[in-house]
C-alpha positions as CSV (number, residue, x, y, z in Angstrom):
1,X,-33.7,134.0,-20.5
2,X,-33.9,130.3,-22.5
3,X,-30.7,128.5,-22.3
4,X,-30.6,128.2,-25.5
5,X,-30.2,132.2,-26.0
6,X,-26.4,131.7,-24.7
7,X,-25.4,129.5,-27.3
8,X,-22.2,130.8,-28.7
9,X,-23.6,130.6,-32.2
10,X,-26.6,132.7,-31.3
11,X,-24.4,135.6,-30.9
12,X,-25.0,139.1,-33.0
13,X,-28.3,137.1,-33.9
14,X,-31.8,138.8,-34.6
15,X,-34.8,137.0,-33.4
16,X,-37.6,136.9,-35.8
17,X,-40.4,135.7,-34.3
18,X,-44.1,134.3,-35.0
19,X,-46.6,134.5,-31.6
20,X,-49.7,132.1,-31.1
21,X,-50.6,131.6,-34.8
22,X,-53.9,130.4,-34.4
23,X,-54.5,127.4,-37.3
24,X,-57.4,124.6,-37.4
25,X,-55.2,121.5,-37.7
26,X,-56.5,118.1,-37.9
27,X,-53.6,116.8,-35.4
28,X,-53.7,114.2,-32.9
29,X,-53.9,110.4,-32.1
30,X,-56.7,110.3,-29.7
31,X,-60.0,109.2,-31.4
32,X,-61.8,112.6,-30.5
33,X,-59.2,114.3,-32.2
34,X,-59.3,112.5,-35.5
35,X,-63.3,113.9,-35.6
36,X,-62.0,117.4,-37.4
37,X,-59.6,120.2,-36.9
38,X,-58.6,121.5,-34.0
39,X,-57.5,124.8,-32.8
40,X,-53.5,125.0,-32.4
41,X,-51.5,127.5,-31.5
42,X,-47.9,127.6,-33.1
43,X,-45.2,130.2,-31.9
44,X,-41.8,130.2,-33.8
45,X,-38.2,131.8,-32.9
46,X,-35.8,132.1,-35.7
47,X,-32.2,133.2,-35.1
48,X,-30.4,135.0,-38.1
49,X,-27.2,136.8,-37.6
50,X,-27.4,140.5,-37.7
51,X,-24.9,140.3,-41.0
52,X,-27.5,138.6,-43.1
53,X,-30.9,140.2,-41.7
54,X,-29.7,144.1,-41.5
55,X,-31.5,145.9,-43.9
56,X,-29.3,148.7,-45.8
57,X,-32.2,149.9,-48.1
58,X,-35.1,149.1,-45.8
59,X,-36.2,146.3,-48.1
60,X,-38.2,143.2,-47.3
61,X,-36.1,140.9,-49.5
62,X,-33.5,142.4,-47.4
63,X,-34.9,140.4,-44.2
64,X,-36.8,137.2,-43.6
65,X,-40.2,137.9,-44.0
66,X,-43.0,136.7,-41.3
67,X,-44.8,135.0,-44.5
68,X,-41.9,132.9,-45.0
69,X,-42.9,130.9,-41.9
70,X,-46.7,131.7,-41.9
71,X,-46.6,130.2,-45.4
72,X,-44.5,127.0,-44.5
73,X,-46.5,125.7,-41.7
74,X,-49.5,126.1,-43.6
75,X,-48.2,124.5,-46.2
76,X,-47.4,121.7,-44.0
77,X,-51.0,121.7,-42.1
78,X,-52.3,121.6,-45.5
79,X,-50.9,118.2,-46.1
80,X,-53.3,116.4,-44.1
81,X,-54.1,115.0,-40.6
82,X,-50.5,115.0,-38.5
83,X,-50.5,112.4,-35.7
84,X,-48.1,113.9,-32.8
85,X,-47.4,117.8,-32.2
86,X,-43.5,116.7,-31.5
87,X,-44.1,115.2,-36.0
88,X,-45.3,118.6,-36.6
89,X,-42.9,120.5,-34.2
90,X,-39.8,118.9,-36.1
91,X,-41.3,119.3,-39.9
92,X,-41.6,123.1,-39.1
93,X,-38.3,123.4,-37.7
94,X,-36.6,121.6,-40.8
95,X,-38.1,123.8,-43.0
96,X,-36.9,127.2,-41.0
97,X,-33.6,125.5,-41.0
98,X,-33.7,125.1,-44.7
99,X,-33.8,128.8,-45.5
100,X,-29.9,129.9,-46.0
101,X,-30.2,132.5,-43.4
102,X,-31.8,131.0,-40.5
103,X,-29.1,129.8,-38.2
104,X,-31.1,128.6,-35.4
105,X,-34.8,128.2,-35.2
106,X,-37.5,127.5,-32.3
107,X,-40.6,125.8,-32.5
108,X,-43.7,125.5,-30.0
109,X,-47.1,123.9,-30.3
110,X,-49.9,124.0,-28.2
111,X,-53.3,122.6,-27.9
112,X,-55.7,124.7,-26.1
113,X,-58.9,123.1,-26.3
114,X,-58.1,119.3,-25.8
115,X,-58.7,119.3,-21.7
116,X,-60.9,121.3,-19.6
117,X,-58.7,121.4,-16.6
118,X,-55.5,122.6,-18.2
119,X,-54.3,126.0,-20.0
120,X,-52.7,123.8,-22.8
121,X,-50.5,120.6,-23.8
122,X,-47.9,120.8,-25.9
123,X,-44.4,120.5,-27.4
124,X,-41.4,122.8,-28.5
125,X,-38.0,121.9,-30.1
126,X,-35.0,123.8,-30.7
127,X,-32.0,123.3,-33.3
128,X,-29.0,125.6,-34.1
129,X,-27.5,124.5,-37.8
130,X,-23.9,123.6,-36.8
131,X,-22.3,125.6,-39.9
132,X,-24.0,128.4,-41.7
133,X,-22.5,126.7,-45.2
């Protein structure tokens, strides 16, 4: 279990969660990475407390919806070429944080493709709001 998970104000929380959304981005510093897009994997932990995320009506705007964050990191990848994953890590995150019901949020990025003799490199961040106000 992630450390993180024990976090007093993760309590009566739901995880929503995004798994290995697979996205060309043109990221990176090195010159063979500035050549085009590259594949990147982008996982994505939100903690909501159960009082704002349980359905009563078995609605979707009852919930946060998995396009919410599919839509804000494309949005974000759309912007153009991102230099470091950690830049890209921490723009995600702000914008899960920005959505009033997201107390804590998760972020992970991995590069699969950039060496031969390793699964992935890559970067993950977490921040819990300090007040849900």
């Amino acid at each position: 279990m992630p450390h993180w998970t024990l976090h007093p104000r993760l309590a009566a929380c739901r995880r929503v969660f995004l798994k290995s959304y697979a996205l060309p981005v043109r990221i990176g510093v090195h010159d063979f990475e500035r050549v085009g897009p590259q594949r990147l994997l982008i996982d994505v932990d939100l903690y909501v407390p159960l009082v704002a995320s349980t359905p009563r009506e078995d609605r979707l705007d009852e919930v946060v919806d998995y396009d919410f964050i599919r839509h804000a990191i494309a949005e974000r990848v759309a912007q153009g070429h991102i230099g470091l994953q950690e830049t890209l890590c921490d723009e995600i995150a702000a914008r899960m944080l920005a959505h009033p019901q997201v107390r804590a949020v998760r972020v992970s990025t991995e590069k699969p493709d950039v060496y031969a003799d390793c699964a992935a490199v890559g970067v993950e961040v977490f921040h819990i709001k300090e007040s849900d106000a």
